[in-house]
C-alpha positions as CSV (number, residue, x, y, z in Angstrom):
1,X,139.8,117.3,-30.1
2,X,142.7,118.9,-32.0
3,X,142.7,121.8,-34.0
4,X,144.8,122.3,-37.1
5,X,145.7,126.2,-37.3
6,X,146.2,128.0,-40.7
7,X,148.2,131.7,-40.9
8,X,148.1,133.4,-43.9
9,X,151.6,134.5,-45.5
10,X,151.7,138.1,-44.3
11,X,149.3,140.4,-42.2
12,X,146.7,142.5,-43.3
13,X,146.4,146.2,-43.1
14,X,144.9,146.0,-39.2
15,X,141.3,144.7,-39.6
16,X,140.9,143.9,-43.1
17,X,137.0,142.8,-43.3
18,X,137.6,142.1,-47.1
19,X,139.9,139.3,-46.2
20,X,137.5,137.7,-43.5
21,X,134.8,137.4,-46.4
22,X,137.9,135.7,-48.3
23,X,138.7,133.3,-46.2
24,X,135.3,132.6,-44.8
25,X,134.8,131.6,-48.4
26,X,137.6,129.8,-48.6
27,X,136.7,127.8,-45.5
28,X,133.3,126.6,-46.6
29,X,135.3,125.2,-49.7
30,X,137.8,123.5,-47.5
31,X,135.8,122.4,-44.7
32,X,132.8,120.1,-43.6
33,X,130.1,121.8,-40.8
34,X,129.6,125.2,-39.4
35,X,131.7,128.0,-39.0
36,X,132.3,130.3,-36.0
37,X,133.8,133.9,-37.3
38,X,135.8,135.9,-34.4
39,X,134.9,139.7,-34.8
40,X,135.8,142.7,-32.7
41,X,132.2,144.4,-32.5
42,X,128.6,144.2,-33.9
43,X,129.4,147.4,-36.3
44,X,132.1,144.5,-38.0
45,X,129.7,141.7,-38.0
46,X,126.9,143.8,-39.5
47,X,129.3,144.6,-42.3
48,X,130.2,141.1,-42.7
49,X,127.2,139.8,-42.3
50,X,125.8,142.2,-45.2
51,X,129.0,141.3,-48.0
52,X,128.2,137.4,-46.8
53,X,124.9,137.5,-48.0
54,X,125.3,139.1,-51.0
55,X,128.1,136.3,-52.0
56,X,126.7,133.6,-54.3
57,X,127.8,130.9,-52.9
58,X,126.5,131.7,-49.3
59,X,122.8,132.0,-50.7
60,X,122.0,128.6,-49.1
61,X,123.5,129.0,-45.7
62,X,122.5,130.9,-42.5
63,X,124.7,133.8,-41.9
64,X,123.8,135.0,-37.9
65,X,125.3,137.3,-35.3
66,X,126.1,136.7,-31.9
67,X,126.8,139.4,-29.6
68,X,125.6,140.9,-25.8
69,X,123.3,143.2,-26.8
70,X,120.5,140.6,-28.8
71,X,118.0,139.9,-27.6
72,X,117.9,136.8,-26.1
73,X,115.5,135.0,-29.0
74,X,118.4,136.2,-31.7
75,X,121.6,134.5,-29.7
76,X,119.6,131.3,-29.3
77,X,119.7,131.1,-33.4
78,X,123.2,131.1,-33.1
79,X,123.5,128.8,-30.5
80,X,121.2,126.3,-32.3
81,X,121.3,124.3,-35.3
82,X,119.3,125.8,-38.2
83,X,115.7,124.6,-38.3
84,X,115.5,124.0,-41.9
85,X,118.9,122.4,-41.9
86,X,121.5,124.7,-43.5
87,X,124.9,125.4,-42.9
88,X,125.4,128.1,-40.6
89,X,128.1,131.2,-40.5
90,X,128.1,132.6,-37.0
91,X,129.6,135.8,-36.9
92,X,130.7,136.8,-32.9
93,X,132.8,139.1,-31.1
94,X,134.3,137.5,-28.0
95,X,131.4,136.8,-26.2
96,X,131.6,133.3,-27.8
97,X,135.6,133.1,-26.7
98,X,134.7,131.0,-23.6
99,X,131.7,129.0,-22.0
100,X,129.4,128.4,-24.7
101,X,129.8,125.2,-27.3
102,X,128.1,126.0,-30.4
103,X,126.7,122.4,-31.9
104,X,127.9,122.3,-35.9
105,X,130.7,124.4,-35.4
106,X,134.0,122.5,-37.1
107,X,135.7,125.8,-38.1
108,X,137.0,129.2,-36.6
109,X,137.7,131.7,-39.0
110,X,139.4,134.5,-36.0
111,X,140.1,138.5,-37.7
112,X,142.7,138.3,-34.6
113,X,141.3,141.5,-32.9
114,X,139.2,142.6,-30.0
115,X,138.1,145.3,-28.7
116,X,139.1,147.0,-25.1
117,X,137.8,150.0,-23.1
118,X,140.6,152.2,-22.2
119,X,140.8,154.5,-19.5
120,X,142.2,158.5,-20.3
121,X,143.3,159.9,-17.0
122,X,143.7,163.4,-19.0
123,X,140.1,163.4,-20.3
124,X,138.7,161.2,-17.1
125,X,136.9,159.4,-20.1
126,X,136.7,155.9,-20.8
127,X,137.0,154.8,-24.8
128,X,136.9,151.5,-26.5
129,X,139.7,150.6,-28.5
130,X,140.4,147.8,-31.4
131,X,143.6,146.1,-30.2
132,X,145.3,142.9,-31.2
133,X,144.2,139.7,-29.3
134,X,146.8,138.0,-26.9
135,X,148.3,134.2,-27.6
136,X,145.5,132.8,-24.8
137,X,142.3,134.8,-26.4
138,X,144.2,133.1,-29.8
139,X,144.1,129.6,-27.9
140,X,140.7,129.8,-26.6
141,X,139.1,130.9,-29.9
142,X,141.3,127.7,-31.7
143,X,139.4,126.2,-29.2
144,X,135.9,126.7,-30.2
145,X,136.4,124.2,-33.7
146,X,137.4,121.0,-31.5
147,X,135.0,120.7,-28.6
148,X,132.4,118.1,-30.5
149,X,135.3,116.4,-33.0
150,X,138.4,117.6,-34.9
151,X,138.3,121.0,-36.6
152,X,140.3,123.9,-38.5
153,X,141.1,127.7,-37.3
154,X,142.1,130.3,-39.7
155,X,143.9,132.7,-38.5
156,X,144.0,136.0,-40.4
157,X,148.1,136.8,-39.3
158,X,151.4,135.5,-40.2
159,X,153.1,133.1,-37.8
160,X,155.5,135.8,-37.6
161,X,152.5,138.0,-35.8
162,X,151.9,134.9,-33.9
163,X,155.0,134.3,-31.9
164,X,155.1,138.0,-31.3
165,X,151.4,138.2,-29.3
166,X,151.2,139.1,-25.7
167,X,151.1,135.4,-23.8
168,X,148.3,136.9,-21.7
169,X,145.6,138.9,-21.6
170,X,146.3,142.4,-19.7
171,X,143.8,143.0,-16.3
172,X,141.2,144.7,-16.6
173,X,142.6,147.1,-13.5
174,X,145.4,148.0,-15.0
175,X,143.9,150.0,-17.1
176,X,140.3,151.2,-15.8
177,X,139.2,154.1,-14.1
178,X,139.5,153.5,-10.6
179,X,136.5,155.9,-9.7
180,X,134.0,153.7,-9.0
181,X,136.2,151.4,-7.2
182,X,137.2,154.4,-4.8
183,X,134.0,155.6,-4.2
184,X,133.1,151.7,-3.4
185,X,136.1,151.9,-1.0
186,X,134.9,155.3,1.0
187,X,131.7,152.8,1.8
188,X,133.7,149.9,3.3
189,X,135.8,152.7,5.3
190,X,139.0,152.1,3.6
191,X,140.9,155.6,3.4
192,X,144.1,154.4,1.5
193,X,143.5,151.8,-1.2
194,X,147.5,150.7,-1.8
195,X,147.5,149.3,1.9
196,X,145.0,146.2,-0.1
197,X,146.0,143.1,-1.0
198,X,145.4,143.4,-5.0
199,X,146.0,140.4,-6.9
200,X,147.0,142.9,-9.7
201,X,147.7,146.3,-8.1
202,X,146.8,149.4,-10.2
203,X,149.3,151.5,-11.0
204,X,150.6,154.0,-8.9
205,X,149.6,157.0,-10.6
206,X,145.9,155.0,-10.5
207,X,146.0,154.8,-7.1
208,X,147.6,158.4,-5.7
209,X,144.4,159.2,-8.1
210,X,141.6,156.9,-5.9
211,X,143.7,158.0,-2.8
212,X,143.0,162.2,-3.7
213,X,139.4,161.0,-4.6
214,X,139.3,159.5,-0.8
215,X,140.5,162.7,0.6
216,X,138.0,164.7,-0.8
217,X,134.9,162.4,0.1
218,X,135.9,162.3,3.8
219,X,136.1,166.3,3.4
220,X,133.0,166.4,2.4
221,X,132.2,164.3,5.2
């Protein structure tokens, strides 16, 4: 079904939570039916979640996560309609981007953020950073408001932002730590990873890295 989109007039200051409660409000004025809220992490939604329920005018309706880590009773609430029949705010980092079709839901209300792991190769740690979603993740989010009739995203960027978004999310690879995969690779037998056909090939300096790791497992062989 289509899905109007709505920008505001200029972007925040990176992940402004104050303005998601603001225009969460604002949709629940505008709109008819549930609404889905697009948050990087649970440490975002708990913060949301908390300032939502301590808003007058959300005293009636069922503010509820969804992310990985509930338990399985808890993501079923969100998935559900409310038992005693109230409007429901589900608040979800992108683990409700794709597959799942939350009945009610008639609005998005997307912060425009996600969050990645990144790979150091200095520290030979892996850290997750809050980065900007891509024109696709943008899409598929839009998405979520028109799978059961017509709906309405908010988006909390400029159109400006908009045209100026990455077209695609960036593979996974191209940015991971490789170790694993090497280590998976000395079990198969395969001694120099570039001679694979990669659908995305890692970067170079990933690979001379997974190739050095190689080298040092067979000579411990």
């Amino acid at each position: 079904y289509p899905v109007s989109r709505h920008y505001l007039p200029r972007d925040p200051e990176g992940l402004d939570l104050n303005a998601v409660v603001r225009v969460v409000r604002t949709a629940l004025a505008q709109q008819a039916g549930d609404l889905l809220v697009f948050l990087p992490g649970s440490g975002e939604i708990r913060q949301v979640q908390r300032r939502l329920e301590a808003e007058p005018d959300c005293a009636e309706l069922a503010v509820v996560p969804l992310y990985g880590d509930l338990p399985g009773d808890a993501q079923q609430r969100a998935l559900q309609p409310d038992p005693g029949g109230r409007r429901k705010i589900v608040l979800a980092t992108p683990i409700a981007e794709t597959s799942l079709t939350i009945e009610g839901v008639r609005g998005v209300v997307d912060a425009g953020w996600t969050r990645v792991p990144r790979f150091d190769p200095r520290s030979s740690l892996t850290r997750l950073e809050t980065v900007r979603i891509s024109a696709d993740a943008a899409e598929q989010r839009a998405g979520r408001a028109g799978r059961l009739g017509p709906g309405v995203c908010y988006r909390l960027w400029s159109e400006a932002t908009q045209a100026r978004l990455r077209p695609r999310r960036m593979a996974e690879i191209l940015d991971a730590d490789l170790a694993p995969l090497a280590l998976e690779l000395a079990q198969w037998g395969v001694s120099d990873p570039s001679a694979l056909a990669w659908l995305d090939p890692p970067p170079p300096g990933a690979l001379a890295q997974a190739r050095a790791l190689l080298v040092e497992l067979e000579a411990l062989d």
